[in-house]
VEXDREN-2710 file (C-alpha; in Angstrom, 1 decimal):
% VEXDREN-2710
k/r/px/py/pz
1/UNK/0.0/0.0/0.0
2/UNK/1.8/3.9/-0.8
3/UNK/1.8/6.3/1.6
4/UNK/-0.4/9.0/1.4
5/UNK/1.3/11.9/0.4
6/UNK/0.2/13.8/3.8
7/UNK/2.1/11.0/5.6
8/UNK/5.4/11.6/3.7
9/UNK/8.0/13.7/4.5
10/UNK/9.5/16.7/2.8
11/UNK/12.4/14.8/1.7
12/UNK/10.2/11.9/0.9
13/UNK/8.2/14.1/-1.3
14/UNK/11.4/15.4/-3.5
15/UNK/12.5/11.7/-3.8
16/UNK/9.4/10.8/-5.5
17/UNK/9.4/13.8/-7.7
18/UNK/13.0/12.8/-9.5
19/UNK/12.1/9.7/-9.8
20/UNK/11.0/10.3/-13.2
21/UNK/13.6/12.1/-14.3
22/UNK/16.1/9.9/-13.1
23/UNK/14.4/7.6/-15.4
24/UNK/14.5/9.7/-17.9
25/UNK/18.2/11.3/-17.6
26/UNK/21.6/9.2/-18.5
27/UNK/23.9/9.2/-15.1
28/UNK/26.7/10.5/-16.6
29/UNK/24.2/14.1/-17.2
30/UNK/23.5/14.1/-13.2
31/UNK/27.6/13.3/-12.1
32/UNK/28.4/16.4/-14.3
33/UNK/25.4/18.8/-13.1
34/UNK/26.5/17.6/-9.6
35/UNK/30.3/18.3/-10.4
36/UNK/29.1/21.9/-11.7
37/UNK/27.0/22.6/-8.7
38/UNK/30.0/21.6/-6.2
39/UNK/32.1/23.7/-8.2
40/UNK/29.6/26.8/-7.7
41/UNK/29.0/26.1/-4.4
42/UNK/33.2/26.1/-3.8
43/UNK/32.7/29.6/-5.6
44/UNK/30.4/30.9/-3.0
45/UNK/32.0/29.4/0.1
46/UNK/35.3/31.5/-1.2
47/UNK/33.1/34.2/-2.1
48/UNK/32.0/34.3/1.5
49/UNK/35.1/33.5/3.1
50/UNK/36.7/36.6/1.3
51/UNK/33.6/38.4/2.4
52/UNK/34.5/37.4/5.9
53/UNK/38.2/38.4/5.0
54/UNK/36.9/42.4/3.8
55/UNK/34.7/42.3/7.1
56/UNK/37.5/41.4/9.1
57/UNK/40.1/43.8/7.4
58/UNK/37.3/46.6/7.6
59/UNK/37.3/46.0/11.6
60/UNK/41.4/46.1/11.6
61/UNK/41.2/49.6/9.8
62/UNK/38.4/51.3/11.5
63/UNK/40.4/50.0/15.1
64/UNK/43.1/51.3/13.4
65/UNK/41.8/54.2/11.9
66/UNK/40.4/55.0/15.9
67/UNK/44.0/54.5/17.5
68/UNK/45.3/56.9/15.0
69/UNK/42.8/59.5/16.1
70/UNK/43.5/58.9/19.5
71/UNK/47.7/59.0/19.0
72/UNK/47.3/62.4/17.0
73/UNK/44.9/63.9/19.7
74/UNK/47.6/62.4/22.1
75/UNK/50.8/63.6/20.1
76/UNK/48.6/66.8/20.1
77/UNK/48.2/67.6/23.9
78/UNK/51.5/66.8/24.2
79/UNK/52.6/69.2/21.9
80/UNK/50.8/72.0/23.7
81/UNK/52.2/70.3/27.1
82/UNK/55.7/70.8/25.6
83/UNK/54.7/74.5/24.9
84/UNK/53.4/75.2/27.7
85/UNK/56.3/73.8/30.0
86/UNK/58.9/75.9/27.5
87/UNK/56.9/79.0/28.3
88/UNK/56.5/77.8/32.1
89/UNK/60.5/77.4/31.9
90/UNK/61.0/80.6/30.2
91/UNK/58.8/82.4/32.4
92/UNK/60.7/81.1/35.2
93/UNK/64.2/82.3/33.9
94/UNK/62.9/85.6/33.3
95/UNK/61.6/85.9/36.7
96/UNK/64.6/84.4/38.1
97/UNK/66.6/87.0/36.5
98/UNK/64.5/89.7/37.7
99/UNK/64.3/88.5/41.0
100/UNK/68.2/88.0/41.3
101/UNK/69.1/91.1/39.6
102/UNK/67.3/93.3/42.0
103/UNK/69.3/92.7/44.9
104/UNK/72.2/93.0/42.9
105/UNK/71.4/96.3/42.0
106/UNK/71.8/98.0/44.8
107/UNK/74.9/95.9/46.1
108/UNK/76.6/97.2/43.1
109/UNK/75.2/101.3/43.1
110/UNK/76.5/100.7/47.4
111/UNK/79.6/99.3/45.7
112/UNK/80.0/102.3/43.7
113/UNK/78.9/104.9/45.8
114/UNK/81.5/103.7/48.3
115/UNK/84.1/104.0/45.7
116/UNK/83.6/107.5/45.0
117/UNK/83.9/108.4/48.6
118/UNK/86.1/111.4/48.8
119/UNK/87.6/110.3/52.2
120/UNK/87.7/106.5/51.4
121/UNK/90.7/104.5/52.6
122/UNK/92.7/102.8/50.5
123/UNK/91.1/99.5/51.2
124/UNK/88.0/100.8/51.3
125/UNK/88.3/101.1/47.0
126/UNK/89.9/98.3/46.9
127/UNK/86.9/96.4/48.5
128/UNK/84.4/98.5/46.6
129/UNK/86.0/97.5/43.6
130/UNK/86.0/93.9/44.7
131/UNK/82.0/93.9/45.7
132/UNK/81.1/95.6/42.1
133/UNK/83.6/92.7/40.1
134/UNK/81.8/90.2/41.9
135/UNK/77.9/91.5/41.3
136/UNK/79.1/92.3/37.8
137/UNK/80.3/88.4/36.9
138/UNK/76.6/87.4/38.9
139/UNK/74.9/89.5/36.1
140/UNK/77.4/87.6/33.2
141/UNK/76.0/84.0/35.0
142/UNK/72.8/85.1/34.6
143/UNK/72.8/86.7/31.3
144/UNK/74.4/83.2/30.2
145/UNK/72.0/81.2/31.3
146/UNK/69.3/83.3/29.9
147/UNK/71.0/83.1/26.5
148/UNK/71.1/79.5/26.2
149/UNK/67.6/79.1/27.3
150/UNK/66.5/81.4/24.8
151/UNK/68.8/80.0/21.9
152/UNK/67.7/76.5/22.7
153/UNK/63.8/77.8/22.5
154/UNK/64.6/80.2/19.5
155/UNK/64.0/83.2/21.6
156/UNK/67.2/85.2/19.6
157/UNK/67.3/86.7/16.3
158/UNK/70.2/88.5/14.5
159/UNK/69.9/92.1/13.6
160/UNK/73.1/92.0/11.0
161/UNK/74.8/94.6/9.6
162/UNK/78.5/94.8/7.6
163/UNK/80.8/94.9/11.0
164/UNK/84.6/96.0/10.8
165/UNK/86.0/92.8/12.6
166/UNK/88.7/94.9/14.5
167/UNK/85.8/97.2/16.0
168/UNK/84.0/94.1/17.7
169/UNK/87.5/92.6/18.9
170/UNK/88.5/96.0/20.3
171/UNK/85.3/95.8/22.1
172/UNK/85.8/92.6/23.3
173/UNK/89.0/93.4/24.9
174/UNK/88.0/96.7/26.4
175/UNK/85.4/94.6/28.0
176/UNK/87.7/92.1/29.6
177/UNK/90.7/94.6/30.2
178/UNK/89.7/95.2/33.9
179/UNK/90.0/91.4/35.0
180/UNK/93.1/90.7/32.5
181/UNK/94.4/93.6/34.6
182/UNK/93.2/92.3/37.9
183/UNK/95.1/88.8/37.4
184/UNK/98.0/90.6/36.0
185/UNK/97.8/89.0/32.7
186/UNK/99.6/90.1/29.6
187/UNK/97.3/89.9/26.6
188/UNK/98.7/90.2/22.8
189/UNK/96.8/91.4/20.2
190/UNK/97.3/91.1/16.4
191/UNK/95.1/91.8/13.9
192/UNK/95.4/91.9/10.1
193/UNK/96.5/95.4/8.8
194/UNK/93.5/95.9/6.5
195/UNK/89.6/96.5/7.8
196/UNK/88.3/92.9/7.5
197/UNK/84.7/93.3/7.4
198/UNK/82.0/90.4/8.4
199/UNK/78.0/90.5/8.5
200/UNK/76.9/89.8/11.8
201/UNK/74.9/91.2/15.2
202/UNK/77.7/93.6/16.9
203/UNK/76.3/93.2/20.4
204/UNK/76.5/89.4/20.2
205/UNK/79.5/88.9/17.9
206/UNK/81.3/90.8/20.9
207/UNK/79.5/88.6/22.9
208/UNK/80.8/85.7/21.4
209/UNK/84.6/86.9/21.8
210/UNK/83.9/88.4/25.7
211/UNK/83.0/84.8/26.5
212/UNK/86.4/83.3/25.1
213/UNK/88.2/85.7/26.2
214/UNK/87.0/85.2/30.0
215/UNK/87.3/81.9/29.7
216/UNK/90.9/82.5/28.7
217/UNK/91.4/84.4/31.7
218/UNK/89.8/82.1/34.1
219/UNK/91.6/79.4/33.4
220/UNK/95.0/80.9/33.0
221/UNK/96.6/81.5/36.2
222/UNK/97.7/85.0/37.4
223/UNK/100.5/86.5/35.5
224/UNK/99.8/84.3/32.4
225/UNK/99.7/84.8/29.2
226/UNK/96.8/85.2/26.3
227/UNK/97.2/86.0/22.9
228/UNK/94.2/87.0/20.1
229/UNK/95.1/86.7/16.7
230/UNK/92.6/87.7/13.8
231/UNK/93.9/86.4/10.4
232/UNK/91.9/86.4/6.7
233/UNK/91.7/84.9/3.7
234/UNK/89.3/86.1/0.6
235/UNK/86.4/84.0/1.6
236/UNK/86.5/83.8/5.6
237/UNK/87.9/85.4/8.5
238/UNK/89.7/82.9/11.6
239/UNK/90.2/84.5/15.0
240/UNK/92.0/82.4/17.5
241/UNK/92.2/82.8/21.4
242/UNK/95.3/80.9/23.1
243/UNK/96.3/81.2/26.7
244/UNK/99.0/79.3/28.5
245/UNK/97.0/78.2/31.4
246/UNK/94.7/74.6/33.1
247/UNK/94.3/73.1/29.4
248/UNK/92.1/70.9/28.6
249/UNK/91.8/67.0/28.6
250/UNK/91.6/65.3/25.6
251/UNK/88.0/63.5/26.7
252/UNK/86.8/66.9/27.3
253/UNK/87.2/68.4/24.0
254/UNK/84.4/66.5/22.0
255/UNK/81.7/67.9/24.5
256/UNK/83.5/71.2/25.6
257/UNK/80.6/73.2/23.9
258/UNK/78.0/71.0/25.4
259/UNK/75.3/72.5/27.4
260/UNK/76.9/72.3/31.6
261/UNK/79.9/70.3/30.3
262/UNK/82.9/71.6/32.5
263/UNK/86.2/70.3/32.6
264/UNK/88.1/68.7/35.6
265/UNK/88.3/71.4/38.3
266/UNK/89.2/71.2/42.6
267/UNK/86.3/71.0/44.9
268/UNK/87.2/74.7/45.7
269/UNK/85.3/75.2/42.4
270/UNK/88.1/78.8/42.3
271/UNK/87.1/79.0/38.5
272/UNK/83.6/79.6/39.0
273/UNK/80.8/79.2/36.0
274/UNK/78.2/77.6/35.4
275/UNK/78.8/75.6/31.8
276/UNK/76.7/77.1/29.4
277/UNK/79.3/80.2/28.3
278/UNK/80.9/78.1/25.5
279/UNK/77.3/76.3/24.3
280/UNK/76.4/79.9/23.7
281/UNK/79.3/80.8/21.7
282/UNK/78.6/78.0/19.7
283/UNK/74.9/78.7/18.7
284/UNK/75.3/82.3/18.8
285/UNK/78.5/81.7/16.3
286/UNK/76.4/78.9/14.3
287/UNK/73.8/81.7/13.9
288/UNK/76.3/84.0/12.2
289/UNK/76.7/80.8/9.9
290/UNK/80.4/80.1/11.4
291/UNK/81.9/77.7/13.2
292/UNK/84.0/77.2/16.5
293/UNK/86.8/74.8/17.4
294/UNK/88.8/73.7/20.8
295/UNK/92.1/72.5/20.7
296/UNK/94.6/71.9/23.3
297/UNK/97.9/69.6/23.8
298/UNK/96.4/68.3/27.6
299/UNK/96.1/69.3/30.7
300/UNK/98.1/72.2/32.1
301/UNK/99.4/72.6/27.9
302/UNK/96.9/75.4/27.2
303/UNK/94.4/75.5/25.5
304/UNK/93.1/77.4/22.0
305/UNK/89.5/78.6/20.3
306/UNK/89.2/79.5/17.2
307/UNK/86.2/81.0/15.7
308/UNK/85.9/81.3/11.7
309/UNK/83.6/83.7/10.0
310/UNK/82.6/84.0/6.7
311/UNK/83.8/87.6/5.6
312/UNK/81.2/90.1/3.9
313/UNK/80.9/91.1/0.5
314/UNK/81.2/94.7/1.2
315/UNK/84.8/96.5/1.2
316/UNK/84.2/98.8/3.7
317/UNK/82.0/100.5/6.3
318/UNK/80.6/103.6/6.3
319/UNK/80.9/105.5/10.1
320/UNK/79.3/108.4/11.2
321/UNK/80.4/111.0/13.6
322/UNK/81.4/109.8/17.0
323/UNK/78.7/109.9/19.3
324/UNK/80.0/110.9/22.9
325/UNK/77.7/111.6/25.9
326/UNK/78.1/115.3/27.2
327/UNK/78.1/115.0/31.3
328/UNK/77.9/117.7/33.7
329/UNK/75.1/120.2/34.4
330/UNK/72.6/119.5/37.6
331/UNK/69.8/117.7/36.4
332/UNK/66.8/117.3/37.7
333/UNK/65.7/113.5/38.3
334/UNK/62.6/111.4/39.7
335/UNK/63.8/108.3/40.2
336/UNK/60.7/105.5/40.6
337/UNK/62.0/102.2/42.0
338/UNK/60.1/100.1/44.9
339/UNK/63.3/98.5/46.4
340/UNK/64.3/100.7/49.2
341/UNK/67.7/100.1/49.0
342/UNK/67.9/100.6/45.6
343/UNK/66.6/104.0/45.6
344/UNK/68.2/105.0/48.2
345/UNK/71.8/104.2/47.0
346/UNK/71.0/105.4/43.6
347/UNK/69.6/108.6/44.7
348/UNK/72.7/109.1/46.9
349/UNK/75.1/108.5/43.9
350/UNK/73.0/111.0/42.1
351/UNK/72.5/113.7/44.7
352/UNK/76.8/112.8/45.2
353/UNK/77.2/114.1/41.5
354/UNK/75.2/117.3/41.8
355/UNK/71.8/115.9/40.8
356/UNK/68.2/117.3/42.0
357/UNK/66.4/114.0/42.8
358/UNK/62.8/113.2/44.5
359/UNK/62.0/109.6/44.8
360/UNK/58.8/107.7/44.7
361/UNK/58.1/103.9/45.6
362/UNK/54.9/103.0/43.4
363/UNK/53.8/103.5/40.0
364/UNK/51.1/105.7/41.3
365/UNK/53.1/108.3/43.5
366/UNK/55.5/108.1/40.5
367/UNK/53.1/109.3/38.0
368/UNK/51.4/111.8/40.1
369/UNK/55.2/113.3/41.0
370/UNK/56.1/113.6/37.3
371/UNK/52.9/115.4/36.2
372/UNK/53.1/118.3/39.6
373/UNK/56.5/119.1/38.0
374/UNK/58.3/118.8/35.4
375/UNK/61.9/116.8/35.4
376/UNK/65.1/116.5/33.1
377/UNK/65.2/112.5/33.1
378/UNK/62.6/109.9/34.8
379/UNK/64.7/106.9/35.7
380/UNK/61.8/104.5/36.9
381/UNK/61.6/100.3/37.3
382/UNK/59.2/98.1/35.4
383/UNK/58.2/96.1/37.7
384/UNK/55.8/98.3/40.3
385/UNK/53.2/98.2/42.3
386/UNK/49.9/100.2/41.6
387/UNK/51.1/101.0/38.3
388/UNK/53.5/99.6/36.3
389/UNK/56.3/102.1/34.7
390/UNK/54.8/101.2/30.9
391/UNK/51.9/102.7/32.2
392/UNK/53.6/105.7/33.9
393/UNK/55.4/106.5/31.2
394/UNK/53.2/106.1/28.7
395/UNK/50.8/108.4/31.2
396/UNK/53.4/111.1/31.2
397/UNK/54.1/110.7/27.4
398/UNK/50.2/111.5/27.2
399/UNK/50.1/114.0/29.4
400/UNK/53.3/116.1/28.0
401/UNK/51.6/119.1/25.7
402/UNK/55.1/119.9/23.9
403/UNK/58.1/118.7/22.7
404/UNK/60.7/121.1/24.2
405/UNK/59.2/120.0/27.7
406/UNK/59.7/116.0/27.1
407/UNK/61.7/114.4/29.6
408/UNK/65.0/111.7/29.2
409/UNK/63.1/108.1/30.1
410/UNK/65.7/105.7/31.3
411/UNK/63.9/102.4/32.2
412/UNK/66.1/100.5/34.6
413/UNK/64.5/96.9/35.3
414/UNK/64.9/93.3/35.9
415/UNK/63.0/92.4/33.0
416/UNK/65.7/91.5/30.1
417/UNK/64.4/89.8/27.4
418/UNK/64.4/91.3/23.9
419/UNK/60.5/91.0/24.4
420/UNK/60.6/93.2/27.3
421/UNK/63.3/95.8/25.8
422/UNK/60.9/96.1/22.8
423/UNK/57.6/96.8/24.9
424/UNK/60.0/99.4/26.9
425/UNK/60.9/101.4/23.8
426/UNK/57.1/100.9/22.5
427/UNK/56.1/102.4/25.7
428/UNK/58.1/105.6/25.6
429/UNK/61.6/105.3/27.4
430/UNK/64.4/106.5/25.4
431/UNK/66.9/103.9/26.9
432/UNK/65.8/100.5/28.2
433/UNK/68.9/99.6/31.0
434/UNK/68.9/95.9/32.6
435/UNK/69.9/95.5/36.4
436/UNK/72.0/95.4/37.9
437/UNK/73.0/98.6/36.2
438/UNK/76.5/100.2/36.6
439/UNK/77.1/104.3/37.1
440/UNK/78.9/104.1/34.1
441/UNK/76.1/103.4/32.0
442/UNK/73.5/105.2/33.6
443/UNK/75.6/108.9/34.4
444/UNK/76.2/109.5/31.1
445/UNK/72.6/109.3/29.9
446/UNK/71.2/111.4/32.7
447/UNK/74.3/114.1/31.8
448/UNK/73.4/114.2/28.4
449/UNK/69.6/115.0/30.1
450/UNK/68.4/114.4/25.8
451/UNK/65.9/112.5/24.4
452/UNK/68.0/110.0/22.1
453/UNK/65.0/107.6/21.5
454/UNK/68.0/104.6/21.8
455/UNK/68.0/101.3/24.2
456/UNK/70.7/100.7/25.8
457/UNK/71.5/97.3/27.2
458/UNK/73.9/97.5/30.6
END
């Protein structure tokens, strides 16, 4: 008896409906249709598989694609942290600097007002002289490590000009001649007998050979012997500072210029410095697109640094007239600064050379004293309470109805960067001074008692 079809099952069903045309088809038909379906069916399974493949890859890339997101929003605040921490650093320096040089201001304007005691002793000078060395090489440490944390950062341009290479040497020496002097050193100079001229910044060109120089002198014994010799050739210029003093060890001389790299010295520490001198003749000679080298024979042999420059295209240089500060003549001077002792040493030294001076401790009294009379030269700080001196000056600037009547700004401040020195000018002072600031650069200016509309670094 058949099964009803309600009885069968599915595959039952399908069975019975090829049966006829199994009967009616040759086997060999259904092995190859069955070949060609496996075959298709291998087709799709790769098909898929590859699908599974793209999915997979897909996933890797969008993960990817996620992690690079995140790393460049990463390498981003990063980025800003590494700002930030430069701007932290050089925000510290600065304020370092400021905070240092004002007590060294008025150490070195007591220094100096001792000095020009009339009835001084002997050894009175001599110890005046000794205290204003001293706060003067504390302003060189500072001003070195200033300079190589601005070079590092970029802080420094160049303001280049065609230089007469003897000038800036003179300079150099003049500089130094005090503490040559001092150690009883004997220093030979030779130059080439023509005016070699180079492109370069002045202030930091002489910059560049002060540092050698002192470093020659610090490390040469007193009564020892240095020797500067300037020699040219048609395309560059070779200057070479030898002394006959420590020398250097021959592992020392691959990092010399290194960043607080210092060579063997006793635990007295008698040379002083801090290591960055020499890294900053290197950039700051670098940036004139020179190059410096260190050579010495050992230890106690000497020791020898030679900068070479590339020499300018122009022949000469043209000079105008000698400019020479006129001094004498009682001036009258308001003198805002909110460190007692500052102003009270300073105005002494003034009042000592036949000045008129009236003092003020804030920004506010300052102002209001400069606009109730009227003054020869304001010498006034930065840095004051109430009222900065920007503002005063800018105030009294305002407030001044002609020219004949405009008084001789002299800022005299911690504050040292170029930054700072710009905003000064920009504000209204005429000379833009740096503590700790010495009589001989401030005296001349206030003898002069005229509006030059120049800064003046000290």
């Amino acid at each position: 008896m058949e099964p009803q079809d309600d009885d069968m099952t599915a595959s039952q069903q399908r069975a019975v409906a090829l049966e006829p045309l199994r009967a009616a088809l040759p086997e060999e038909y259904l092995l190859r249709r069955i070949r060609v379906l496996e075959d298709e069916l291998e087709s799709l399974r790769a098909v898929a598989l590859e699908k599974r493949r793209l999915e997979d890859t897909l996933a890797e890339l969008r993960e990817a694609n996620e992690h690079l997101v995140l790393a460049a929003v990463q390498a981003q605040h990063l980025q800003e942290d590494a700002e930030a921490a430069n701007r932290r650093q050089n925000e510290f320096l600065a304020m370092l600097a400021h905070e240092l040089r004002n007590p060294l201001s008025p150490i070195g304007m007591a220094a100096s007002l001792l000095d020009r005691t009339p009835d001084a002793t002997p050894q009175l000078h001599k110890l005046a002289r000794v205290i204003g060395r001293q706060v003067d090489h504390m302003a060189k440490l500072l001003d070195d490590l200033l300079d190589a944390a601005r070079i590092s950062s970029g802080k420094i341009t160049l303001k280049t000009q065609p230089l007469v290479l003897a000038d800036v040497l003179q300079q150099a020496v003049e500089t130094m001649q005090p503490c040559i002097q001092e150690r009883r050193q004997t220093l030979q100079l030779e130059l080439p007998p023509e005016a070699v001229v180079v492109e370069g910044d002045q202030v930091r060109l002489t910059q560049v050979f002060t540092n050698l120089l002192a470093n020659a002198s610090k490390y040469t014994g007193d009564g020892g012997m240095l020797r500067l010799t300037a020699r040219a050739d048609a395309g560059e210029v070779a200057v070479a500072i030898a002394d006959n003093g420590n020398g250097i060890a021959p592992e020392i001389i691959p990092y010399i210029f290194d960043l607080f790299t210092q060579g063997p010295r006793s635990l007295a520490r008698s040379e002083g410095g801090l290591g960055v001198g020499l890294n900053v003749v290197r950039n700051l000679v670098g940036m004139h697109a020179g190059t410096v080298t260190a050579d010495s024979r050992g230890a106690g042999q000497g020791s020898t640094f030679t900068v070479h420059l590339p020499r300018s295209g122009h022949r000469s240089v043209e000079r105008g007239p000698a400019q020479v500060a006129v001094t004498g003549g009682r001036k009258r001077v308001l003198l805002v600064e909110d460190n007692p002792d500052t102003s009270a040493t300073l105005a002494a030294c003034l009042r000592d050379e036949g000045h008129e001076v009236v003092t003020a401790l804030d920004g506010r009294s300052g102002l209001a004293a400069a606009l109730e009379r009227p003054y020869d030269v304001i010498v006034c700080d930065i840095g004051l309470p109430g009222l900065d001196g920007l503002g005063l000056i800018r105030a009294v600037r305002a407030a001044v109805g002609t020219e004949g009547s405009r008084p001789l700004a002299i800022a005299m401040t911690g504050y040292g960067q170029p930054e700072d020195q710009a905003r000064g000018l920009e504000a209204g002072f005429d000379h833009y001074l740096v503590k700790p600031v010495g009589l001989d650069a401030l005296l001349p200016l206030i003898g002069a008692g005229a509006s030059a509309g120049a800064a003046q670094r000290a």
